[in-house]
C-alpha positions in Angstrom: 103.8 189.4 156.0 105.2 188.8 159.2 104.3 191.9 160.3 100.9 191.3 159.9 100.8 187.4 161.1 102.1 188.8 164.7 99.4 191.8 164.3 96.6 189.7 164.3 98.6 187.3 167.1 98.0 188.6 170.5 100.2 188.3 173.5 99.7 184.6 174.2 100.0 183.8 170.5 96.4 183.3 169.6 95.3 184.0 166.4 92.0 186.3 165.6 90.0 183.4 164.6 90.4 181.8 168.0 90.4 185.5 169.8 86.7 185.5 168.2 85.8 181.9 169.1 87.2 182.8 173.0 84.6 185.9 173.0 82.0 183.6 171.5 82.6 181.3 174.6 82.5 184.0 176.9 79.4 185.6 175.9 77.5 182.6 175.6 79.0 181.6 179.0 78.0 184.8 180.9 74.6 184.4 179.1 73.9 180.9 180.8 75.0 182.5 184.0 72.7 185.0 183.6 70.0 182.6 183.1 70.7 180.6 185.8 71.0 184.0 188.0 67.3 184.5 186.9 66.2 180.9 187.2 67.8 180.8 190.8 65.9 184.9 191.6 62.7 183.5 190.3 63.1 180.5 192.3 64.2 182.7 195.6 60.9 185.0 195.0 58.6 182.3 194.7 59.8 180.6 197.7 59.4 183.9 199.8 55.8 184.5 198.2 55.1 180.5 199.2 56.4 180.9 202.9 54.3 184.7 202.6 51.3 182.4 202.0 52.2 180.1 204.4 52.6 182.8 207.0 49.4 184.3 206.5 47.4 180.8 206.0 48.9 179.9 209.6 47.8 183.2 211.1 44.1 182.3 209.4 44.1 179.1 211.1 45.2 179.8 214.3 42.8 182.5 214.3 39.6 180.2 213.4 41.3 177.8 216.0 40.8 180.2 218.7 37.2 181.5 217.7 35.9 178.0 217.3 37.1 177.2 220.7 35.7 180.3 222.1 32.7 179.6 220.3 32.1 175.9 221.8 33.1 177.7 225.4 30.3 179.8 225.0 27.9 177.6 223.8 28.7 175.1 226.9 28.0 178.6 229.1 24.3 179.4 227.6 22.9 176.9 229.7 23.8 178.5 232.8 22.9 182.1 231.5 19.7 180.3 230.9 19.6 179.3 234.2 20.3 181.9 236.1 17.5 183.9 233.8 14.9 181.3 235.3 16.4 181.3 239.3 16.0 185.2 238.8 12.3 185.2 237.6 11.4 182.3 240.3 13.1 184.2 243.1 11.9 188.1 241.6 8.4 186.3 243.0 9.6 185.9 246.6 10.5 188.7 249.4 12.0 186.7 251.4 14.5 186.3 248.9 15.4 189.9 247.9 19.1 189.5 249.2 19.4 186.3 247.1 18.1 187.7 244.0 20.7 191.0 244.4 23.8 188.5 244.6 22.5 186.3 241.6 22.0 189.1 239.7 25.4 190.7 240.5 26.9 187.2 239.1 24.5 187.5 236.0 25.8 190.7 234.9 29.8 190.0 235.6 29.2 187.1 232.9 27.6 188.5 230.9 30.0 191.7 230.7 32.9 189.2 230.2 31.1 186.8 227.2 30.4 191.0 226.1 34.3 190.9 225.8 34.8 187.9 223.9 32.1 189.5 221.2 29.0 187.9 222.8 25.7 189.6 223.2 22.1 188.5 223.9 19.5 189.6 221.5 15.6 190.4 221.8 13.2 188.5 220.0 9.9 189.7 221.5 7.8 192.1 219.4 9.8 191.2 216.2 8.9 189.7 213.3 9.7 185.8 213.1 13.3 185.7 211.4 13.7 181.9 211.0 18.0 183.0 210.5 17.6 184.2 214.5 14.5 182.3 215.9 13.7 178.9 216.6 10.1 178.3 217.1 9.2 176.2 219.9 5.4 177.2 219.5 2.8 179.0 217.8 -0.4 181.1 219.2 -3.3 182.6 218.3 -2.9 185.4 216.5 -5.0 187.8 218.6 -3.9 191.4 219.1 -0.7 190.9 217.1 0.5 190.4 213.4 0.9 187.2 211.8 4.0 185.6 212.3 5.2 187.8 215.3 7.0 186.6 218.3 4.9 187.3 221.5 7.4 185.4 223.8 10.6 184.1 224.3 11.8 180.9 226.1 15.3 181.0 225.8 17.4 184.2 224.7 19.2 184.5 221.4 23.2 185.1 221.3 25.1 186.7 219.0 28.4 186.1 218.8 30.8 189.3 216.7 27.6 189.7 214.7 26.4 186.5 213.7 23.8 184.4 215.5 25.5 181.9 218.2 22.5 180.5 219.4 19.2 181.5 218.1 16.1 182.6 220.5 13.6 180.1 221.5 10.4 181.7 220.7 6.4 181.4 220.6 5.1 182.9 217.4 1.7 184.2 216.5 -0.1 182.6 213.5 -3.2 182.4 212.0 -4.4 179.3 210.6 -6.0 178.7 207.1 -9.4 178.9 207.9 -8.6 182.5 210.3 -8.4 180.4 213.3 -5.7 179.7 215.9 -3.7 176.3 215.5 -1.1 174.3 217.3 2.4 173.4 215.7 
């Protein structure tokens, strides 16, 4: 019987009831370490998606930043396009002032090549149908010798800016009253 008392001993003198309690121990040991190695990996991965999203929502911002303060730049500038459109047309009537008229017109078309950089370009409304998403009307004509609802002029240009309207045109519209006639807004 000795024998098999220091069989079932081992070297320190445990017996196999506590040899199986020890593994017990162990194993439920390295399986809260495991958990906690998960729990801390989860943890870790949702902290570098959050900073990802972060990242990203920072780069969204400063990006709308940047094209709402180019937008306002550009919107301050119309004016003097608009400007320089009417000094052109009033000086296009005088001779005298042919030299004039070249040098404005130089200055005219570096601007406009540069707001052509920043995504800005100037649309046509004449001869199109009244689109209330691009025009503005500032007033309406008789109908005579065009469709209903057509733009037969143009008072201030219409931007675009990357696509989508910056300022819309000024226009006078054709319409035809009610009773067939011609009426004023």
């Amino acid at each position: 019987m000795s024998d098999q008392r220091e069989a079932s001993e081992d070297w320190n003198g445990a017996t196999g009831l506590d040899l199986e309690r020890e593994v017990e121990r162990l194993r439920e040991a390295v399986e809260a370490k495991t958990r906690e190695a998960e729990a801390t990996r989860d943890r870790y991965i949702r902290t570098v998606a959050e900073f990802d999203n972060y990242r990203k929502r920072a780069v969204r911002d400063r990006e709308e930043y940047v094209r709402s303060a180019a937008e306002s730049l550009v919107r301050d500038l119309l004016p003097v396009l608009d400007n320089f459109d009417r000094a052109l047309q009033a000086a296009r009537q005088d001779p005298a002032a042919a030299a004039v008229t070249a040098g404005v017109e130089l200055i005219q078309r570096e601007l406009l090549r540069v707001l052509e950089r920043a995504g800005v370009t100037p649309f046509s409304a004449v001869g199109a149908p009244f689109d209330p998403e691009r025009h503005e009307a500032v007033a309406r004509v008789p109908a005579v010798g065009q469709p209903d609802m057509t733009v037969v002029d143009e008072t201030a240009r219409g931007y675009l800016i990357n696509g989508r309207v910056l300022r819309p045109a000024q226009v006078t519209v054709a319409m035809k009253d009610a009773d067939g006639g011609a009426g004023e807004p």
